[in-house]
N, C-alpha and C positions, 0 to 999 in steps of 0.2 A: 340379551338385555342386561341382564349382567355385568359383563364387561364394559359396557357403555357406562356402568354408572361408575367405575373405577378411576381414577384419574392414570394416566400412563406412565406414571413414578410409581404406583400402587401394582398395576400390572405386572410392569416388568419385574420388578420385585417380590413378586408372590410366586407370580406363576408363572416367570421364564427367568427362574434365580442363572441361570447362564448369561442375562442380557445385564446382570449386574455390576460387572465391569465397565460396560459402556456406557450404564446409569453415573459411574462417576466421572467418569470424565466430561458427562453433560453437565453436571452439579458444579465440576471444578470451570468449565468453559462459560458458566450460567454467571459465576463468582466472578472470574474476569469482566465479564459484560458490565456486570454491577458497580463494579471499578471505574470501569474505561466510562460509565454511563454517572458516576460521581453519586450512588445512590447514595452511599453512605456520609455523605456530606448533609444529609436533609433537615433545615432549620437553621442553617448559615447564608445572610444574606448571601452573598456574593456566588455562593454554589445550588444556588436552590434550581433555577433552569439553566438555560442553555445560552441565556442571553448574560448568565453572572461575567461578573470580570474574574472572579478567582480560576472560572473553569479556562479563561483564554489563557491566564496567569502562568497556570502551571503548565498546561497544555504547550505552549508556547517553550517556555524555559525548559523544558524534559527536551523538545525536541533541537533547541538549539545548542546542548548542552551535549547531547547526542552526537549531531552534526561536527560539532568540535571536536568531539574526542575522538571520532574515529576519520577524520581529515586528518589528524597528527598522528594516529595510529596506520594511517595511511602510507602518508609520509615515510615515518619511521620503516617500517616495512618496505617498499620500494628502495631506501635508499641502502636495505642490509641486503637487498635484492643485488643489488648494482656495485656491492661492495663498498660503497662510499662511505659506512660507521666502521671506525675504527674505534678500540678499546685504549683510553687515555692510559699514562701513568698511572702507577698506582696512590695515592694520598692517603693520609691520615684522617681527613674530614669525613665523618661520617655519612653529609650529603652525597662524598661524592662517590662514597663507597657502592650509597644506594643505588645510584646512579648506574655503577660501575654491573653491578649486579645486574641489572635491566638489562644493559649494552650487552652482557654475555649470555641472560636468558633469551634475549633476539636471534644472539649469531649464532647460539643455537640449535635454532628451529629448523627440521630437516626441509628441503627445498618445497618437498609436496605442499608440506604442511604450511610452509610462511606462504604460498602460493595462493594456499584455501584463506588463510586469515586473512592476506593481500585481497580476497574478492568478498568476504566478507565487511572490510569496510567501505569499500564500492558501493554494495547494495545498498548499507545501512546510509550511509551518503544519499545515492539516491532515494533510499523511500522518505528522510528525514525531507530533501528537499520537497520530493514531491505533497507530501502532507502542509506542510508550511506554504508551499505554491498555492495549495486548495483555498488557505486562507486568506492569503494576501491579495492575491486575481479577486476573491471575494470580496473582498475589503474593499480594493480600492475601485474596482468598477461595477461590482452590485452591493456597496453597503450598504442597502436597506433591507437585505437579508440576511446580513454576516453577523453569525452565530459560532459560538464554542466547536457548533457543528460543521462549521465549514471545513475544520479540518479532517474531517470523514477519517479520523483514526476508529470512532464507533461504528463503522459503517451499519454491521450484523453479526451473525453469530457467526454467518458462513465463513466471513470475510476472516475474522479473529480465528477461526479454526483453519483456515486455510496455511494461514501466517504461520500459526501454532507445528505446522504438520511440515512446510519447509524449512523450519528452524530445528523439527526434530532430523528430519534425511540429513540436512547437512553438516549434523552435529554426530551423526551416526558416520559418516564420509570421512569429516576431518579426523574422528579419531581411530575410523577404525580402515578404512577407504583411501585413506590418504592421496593413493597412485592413483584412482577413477578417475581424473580431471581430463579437462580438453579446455586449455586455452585459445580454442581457434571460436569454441562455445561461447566463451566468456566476451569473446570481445565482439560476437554478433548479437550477446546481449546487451552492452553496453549500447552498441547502433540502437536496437531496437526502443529501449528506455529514455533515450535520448529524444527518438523519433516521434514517441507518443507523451511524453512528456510535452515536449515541442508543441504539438495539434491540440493537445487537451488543453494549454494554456495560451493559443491561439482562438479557440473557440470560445473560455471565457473570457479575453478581451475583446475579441469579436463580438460576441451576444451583448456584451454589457450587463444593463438590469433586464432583459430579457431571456440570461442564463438564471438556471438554477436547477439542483443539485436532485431536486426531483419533481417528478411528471406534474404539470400546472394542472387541474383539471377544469379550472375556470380561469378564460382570458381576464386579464389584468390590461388598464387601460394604458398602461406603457409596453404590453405584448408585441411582440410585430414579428414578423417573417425575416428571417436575416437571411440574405442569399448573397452579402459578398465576400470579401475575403476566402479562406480558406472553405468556408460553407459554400462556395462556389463551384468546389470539386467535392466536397465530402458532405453526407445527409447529415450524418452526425458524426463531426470529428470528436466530439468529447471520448464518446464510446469508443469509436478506434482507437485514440489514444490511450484508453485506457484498458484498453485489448491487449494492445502490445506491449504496451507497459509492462502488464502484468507480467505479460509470458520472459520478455525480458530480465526480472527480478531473477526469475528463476534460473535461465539461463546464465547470469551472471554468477548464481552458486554453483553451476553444473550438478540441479538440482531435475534428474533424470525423469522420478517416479512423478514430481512439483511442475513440472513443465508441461507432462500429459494434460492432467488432472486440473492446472490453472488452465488449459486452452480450453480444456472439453467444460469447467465449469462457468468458466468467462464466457462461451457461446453459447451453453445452454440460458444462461441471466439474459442474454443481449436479443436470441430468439425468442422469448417472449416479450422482454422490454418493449426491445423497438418496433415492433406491428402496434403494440397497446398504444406508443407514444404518437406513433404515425396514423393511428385512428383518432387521436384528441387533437393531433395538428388539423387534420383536414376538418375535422368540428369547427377547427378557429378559423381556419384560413380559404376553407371551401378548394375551388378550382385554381386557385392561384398555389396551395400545396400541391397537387397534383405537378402543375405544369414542370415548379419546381423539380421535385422528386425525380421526373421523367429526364432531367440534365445531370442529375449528379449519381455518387453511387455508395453504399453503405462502405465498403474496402473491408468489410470481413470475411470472411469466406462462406458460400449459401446462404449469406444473411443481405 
């Protein structure tokens, strides 16, 4: 009785002073949420929910600001790859000194190393698009839903911790790992991202306003069963897509320990999801989900 009446920040703190280290890094992950969730905006029009324009504002501009710099970071990289940057004359213009300095911090970077930074802006690429997908598919074919949150950068804690924890492995890789790579990885990551990218935003222009980003629990009178296009062969391509997705991100870092750990925790989410989701369909749709169901196939593995 005791311990019940503790709060579990109180707990681990009194009386398992060893679980206090991981007390901070919930505190510091709790703090990002808070961020990523605009709490401290509170008493600003435009930020106060999820429908402000400030939150799509910034949200928006962070991520295409993103996408930019690491497409010419891109670039740049491939082409010291390829040997195609060469080191101009030398000038007196201070511009072009700076400049000069860049070109020779580029050329260099030892092969491993520009190799990881090379798959590094890949990723960042794709997740920037896929985030910005989330919203615009939203926008333009269920905008009666489309919220700050359609860009599922908040998803959960899980999700930010998961980010969190592939950004550490591969920062621990490129500097100290450098040689650990496999570009034959990298580039069955790209297929795979591509692939689910692809389904995931095939389903929501497929679905239309009868997508959305979480479980209905009551039909809405523009609800309906969509069983063509790509929902033809897949129950729920969203979820696939975003299965593979996942694992693909990781696979693009040649992120070993991130790869396990997104498949096994992406299946765990999806095993219980998708039965929950698939008992609220047949709520909606009786025997005609069933029939469905019996044609198509989830395309996860035991799921």
């Amino acid at each position: 009785h005791y311990c019940t009446s503790l709060s579990y920040t109180q707990l681990f703190t009194t009386d398992m002073p060893h679980f206090r280290p991981l007390m901070l890094l919930a505190n510091r992950l709790s703090s990002i949420q808070s961020i990523l969730s605009f709490e401290r905006w509170e008493g600003y029009h435009h930020f106060e929910d999820e429908k402000g324009i400030g939150r799509v504002a910034i949200l928006s501009t962070f991520l295409g600001m993103n996408l930019g710099a690491n497409a010419v970071l891109f670039l740049v990289f491939k082409l010291v790859q390829l040997g195609l940057i060469f080191i101009p004359p030398t000038e007196t213009t201070s511009s072009t000194t700076t400049i000069q300095s860049l070109l020779h911090c580029f050329l260099s970077i030892e092969s491993n190393t520009l190799q990881l930074a090379l798959q590094w802006t890949v990723y960042s690429i794709f997740l920037c698009l896929f985030h910005l997908g989330e919203y615009f598919s939203t926008c333009i074919y269920n905008p009666s839903v489309t919220t700050s949150d359609s860009f599922m950068i908040n998803q959960s804690k899980a999700y930010t911790a998961a980010a969190l924890i592939s950004w550490v492995e591969f920062a621990i890789r490129i500097f100290f790992f450098p040689q650990n790579n496999s570009t034959r990885m990298f580039h069955v990551g790209i297929f795979l991202v591509i692939l689910g990218q692809t389904c995931r935003t095939l389903a929501m222009v497929t679905c239309g306003e009868s997508f959305n980003h979480y479980i209905q629990r009551d039909k809405k009178d523009n609800h309906e069963l969509v069983t063509k296009g790509i929902y033809s062969i897949l129950r729920h391509p969203s979820y696939f897509g975003f299965y593979y997705w996942s694992i693909g991100t990781q696979m693009i870092l040649c992120n070993y320990f991130s790869v396990v750990v997104y498949a096994l925790a992406a299946w765990k989410f999806f095993h219980y999801r998708i039965p929950f989701e698939e008992r609220t369909l047949r709520h909606h749709f009786g025997s005609a989900y069933d029939e469905y169901s019996s044609k198509t196939i989830v395309g996860i593995p035991f799921l």
